[in-house]
N, C-alpha and C positions, 0 to 999 in steps of 0.2 A: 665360348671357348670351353671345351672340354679339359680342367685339372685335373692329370690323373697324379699316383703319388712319385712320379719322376718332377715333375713339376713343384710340388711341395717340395720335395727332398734339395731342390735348386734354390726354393727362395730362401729356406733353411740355411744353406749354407753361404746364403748370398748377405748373410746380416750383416758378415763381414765382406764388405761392400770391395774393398780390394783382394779380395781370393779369386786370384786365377784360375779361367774356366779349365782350363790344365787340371788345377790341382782338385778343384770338381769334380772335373770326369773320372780322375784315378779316385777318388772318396766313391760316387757312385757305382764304378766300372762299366763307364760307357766313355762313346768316345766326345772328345774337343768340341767338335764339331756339332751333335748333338747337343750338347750343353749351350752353347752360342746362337743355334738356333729355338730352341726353345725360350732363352732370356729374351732372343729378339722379337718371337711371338709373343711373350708375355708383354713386354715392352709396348709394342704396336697395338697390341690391344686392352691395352691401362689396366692390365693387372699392377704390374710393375714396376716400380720408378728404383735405380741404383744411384743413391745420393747422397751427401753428408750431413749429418744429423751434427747438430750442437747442444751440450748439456749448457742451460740458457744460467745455472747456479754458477757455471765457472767465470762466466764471463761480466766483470765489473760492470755496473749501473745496467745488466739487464735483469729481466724477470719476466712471467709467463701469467698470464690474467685469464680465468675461465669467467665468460659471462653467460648466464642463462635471460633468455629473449621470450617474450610474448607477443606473436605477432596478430595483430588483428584483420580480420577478413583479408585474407591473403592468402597466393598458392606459396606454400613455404618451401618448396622445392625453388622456384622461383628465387624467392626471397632470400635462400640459403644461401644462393649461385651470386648473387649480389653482394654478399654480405662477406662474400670467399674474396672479393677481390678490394675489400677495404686493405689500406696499410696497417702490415703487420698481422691480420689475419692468417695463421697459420691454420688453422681447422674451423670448417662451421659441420654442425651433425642437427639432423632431425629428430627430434628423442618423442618420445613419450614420457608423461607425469609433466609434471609442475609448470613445465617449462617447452614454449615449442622448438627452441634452436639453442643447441650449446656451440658456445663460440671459443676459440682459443688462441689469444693472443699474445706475441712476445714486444715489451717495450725494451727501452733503453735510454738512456740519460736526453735526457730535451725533447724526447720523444715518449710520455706515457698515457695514462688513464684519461686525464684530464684534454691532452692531446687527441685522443683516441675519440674522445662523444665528440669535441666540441669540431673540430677539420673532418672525421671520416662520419661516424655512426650519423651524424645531424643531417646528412648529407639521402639517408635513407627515409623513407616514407612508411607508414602501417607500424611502427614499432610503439608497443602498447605499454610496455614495462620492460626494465632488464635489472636483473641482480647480479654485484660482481664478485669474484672469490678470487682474491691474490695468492695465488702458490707460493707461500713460506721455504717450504721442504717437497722439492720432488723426487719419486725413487723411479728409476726410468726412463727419464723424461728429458728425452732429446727430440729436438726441432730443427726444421732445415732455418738456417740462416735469411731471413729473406728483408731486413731493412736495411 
């Protein structure tokens, strides 16, 4: 799919996730219509998801855990795709340096760290090493809801 900058200027305005494509189109000065169509090409073709993010600090007994993975003799695209569909996995990324997969996870009360290796990650095969980093203080840092 070809982004030109009508397309940027839409996801732009779409952070805020309820701004009518109405109010869109008169910001860019195009028409409804256009605007609708385009979120729905974006959409169809995974540019784009419009959905509700949650700041995981507001919300009592949860928190956000980034682990970094060393996976051994493995396709890590593979492995990543696996790794995306544990609970609670809100991001897996392929990185370069240290580390082959950063992973970013949100718990919450009866459900954390500890829960997390021993019911999901245990469950995965090749995994060589992981180091874990508890987010104290996030600036930013909103996740979709998903346990």
């Amino acid at each position: 799919m070809n982004i030109d900058e009508t397309h940027i200027a839409i996801m732009k305005l779409l952070r805020d996730g309820r701004r009518s494509f109405k109010k869109i189109a008169e910001e860019l000065s195009i028409t409804e219509n256009t605007v609708r169509a385009r979120v729905r090409r974006l959409q169809d073709e995974g540019v784009l998801d419009v959905t509700g993010l949650v700041n995981p600090e507001s919300l009592r007994g949860h928190r956000v855990v980034i682990v970094g993975m060393n996976i051994s003799h493995v396709n890590l695209v593979d492995k990543g795709e696996e790794i995306s569909r544990l609970k609670g996995v809100v991001s897996v990324s392929v990185v370069t340096g240290r580390y082959d997969l950063i992973v970013q996870v949100l718990f919450k009360e009866g459900y954390g760290l500890l829960e997390f290796y021993t019911e999901e990650l245990s469950k995965v095969k090749d995994i060589q090493s992981v180091e874990t980093f508890v987010v104290y203080k996030g600036y930013n840092l909103k996740v979709p809801y998903l346990l």
